[in-house]
N, C-alpha and C positions, 0 to 999 in steps of 0.2 A: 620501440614501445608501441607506438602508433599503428605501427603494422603488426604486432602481435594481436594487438585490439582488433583491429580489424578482421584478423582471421578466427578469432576465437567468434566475434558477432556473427560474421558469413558462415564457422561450422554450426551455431547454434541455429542461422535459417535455415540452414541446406537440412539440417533434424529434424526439425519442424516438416518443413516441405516431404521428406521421406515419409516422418510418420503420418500425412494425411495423403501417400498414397492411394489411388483410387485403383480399384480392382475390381472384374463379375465374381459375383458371389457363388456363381454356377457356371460351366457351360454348355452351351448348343452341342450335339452332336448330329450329324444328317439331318434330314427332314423334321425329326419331334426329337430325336435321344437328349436327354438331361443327364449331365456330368456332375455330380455335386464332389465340392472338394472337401476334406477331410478335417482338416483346418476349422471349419463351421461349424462343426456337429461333437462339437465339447460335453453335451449330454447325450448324444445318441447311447441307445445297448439293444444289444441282441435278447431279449429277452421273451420268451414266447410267455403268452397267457395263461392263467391259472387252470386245472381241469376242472371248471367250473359253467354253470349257465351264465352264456351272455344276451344282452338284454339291450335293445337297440332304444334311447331316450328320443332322440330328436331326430327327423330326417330333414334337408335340403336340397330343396333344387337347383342348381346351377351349371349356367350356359355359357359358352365360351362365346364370341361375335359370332362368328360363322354358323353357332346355331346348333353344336354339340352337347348331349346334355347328359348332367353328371347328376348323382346324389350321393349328399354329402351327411353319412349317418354319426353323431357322437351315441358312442356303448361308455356300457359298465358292466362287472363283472359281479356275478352271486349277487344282486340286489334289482327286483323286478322294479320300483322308481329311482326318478334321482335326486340325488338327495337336494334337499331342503335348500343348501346353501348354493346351488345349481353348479359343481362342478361334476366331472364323470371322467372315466378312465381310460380311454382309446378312441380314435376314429378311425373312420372306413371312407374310403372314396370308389365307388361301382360308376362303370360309362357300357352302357350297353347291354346291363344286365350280367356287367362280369365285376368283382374285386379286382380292382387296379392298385390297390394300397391299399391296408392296415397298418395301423402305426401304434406302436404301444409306448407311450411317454416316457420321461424318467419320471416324473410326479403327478399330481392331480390335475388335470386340466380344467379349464375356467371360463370365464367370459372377455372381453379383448379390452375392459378398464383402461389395465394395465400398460398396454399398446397404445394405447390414443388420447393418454393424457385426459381419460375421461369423458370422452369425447362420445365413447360407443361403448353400449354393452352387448354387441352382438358376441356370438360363437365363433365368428372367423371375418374377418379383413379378405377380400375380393381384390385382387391389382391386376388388373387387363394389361397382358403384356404384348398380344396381336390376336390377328383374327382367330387362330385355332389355339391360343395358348394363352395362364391368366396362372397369378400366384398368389395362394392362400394362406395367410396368416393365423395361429391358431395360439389362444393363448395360455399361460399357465397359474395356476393358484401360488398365494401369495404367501409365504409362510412368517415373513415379517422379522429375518433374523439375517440383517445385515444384506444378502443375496437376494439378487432383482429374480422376478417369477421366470420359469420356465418360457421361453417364445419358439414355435414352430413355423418355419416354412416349406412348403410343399409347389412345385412345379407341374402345372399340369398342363397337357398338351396330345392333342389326339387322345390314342388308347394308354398314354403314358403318364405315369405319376410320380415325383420319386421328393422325397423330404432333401433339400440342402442348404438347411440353417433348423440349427438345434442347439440352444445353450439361453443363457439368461442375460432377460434383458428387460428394462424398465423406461416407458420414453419419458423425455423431459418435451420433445416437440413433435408434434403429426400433424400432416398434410393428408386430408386425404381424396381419393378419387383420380382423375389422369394424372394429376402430377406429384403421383403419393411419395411419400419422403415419412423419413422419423430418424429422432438422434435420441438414443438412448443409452444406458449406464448399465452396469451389469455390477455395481456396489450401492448399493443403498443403506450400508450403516448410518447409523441417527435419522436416516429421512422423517421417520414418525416420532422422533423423539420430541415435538410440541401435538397442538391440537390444531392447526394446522400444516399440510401436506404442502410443500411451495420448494422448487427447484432454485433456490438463491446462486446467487455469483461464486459464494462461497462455499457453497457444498460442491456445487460443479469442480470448480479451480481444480482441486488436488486430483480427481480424478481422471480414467480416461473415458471419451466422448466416444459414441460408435456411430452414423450414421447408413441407413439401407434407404437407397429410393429408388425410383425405375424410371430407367432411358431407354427409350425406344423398347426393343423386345426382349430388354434387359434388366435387373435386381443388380443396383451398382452397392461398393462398400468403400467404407476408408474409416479410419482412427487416430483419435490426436488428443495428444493434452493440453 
């Protein structure tokens, strides 16, 4: 009996331990190439833009260490502002006066709230991952019906850019700047069901926990309940 106890306890850690497998969220290829795996991008879609006027809201400058430099435009489609409650519909990343990526969301895109436990309302989350390469965070509007907002990430590196993390996700904790980290939920049922917003033990518990943070010139992952 003692020994079946035993083995049932050690199959329950070795579970545990499995599901907080730690894996890259992307890979290196040669010198800049970005692998993104498939697995991540639960909301990706092919879906091209409306035949409509687009309309460039916001632009961005951004530098990689070595001194490369990018801008980073959020659009919308058929509406020359944006709107009121500042979300908009696509962004674009140009290095050298060329389009290196457009990315057309599954939903509304937004401010980075959401991402940082309130911490930041910028447009996009900056993760220096080495001197010629750095990974952008982009976040999603909230629709408040159970499903954490949309969250984008994008790899960029030389004249390379490529999206590899696409799906929903809401942090309960962020780190940010070199030693960026976040552990976020991708179910948010009841979260706003009081008037205050608070990640308790017991909302956590049932769910599963996702962590992304970055080591060395890497965006690591793992998951666990």
């Amino acid at each position: 009996m003692k020994r079946l106890l035993f083995l049932i306890a050690f199959l329950g850690t070795m579970g545990s331990l499995w599901a907080q497998t730690v894996e890259n969220l992307f890979e290196w290829q040669g010198e800049n190439g970005i692998v993104a795996k498939p697995k991540f991008l639960g909301l990706s879609r092919n879906q091209e833009l409306p035949n409509m006027p687009l309309y460039t809201y916001m632009e961005y400058d951004v530098h990689s260490d070595n001194g490369d430099s990018y801008c980073i435009k959020m659009r919308g489609v058929g509406n020359k502002e944006m709107s009121k409650g500042g979300d908009y519909d696509f962004f674009e990343i140009h290095h050298n006066g060329k389009m290196i990526l457009r990315y057309n969301p599954f939903g509304i895109l937004y401010d980075n709230r959401y991402m940082t436990v309130n911490a930041s309302k910028d447009y996009f989350i900056k993760v220096p991952l080495s001197n010629g390469s750095f990974a952008l965070f982009f976040g999603g509007w909230f629709f408040g019906c159970g499903e954490a907002p949309e969250m984008i990430v994008v790899v960029v590196s030389g004249d390379k850019a490529k999206v590899v993390f696409d799906d929903n996700a809401y942090a309960y904790k962020y780190t940010p700047g070199e030693h960026f980290s976040m552990e976020y939920v991708d179910d948010v049922e009841g979260l706003y069901d009081s008037y205050t917003v608070e990640f308790t033990e017991n909302f956590l518990k049932p769910r599963t926990k996702y962590k992304i943070w970055r080591e060395g010139n890497m965006l690591k992952y793992k998951s666990w309940k």
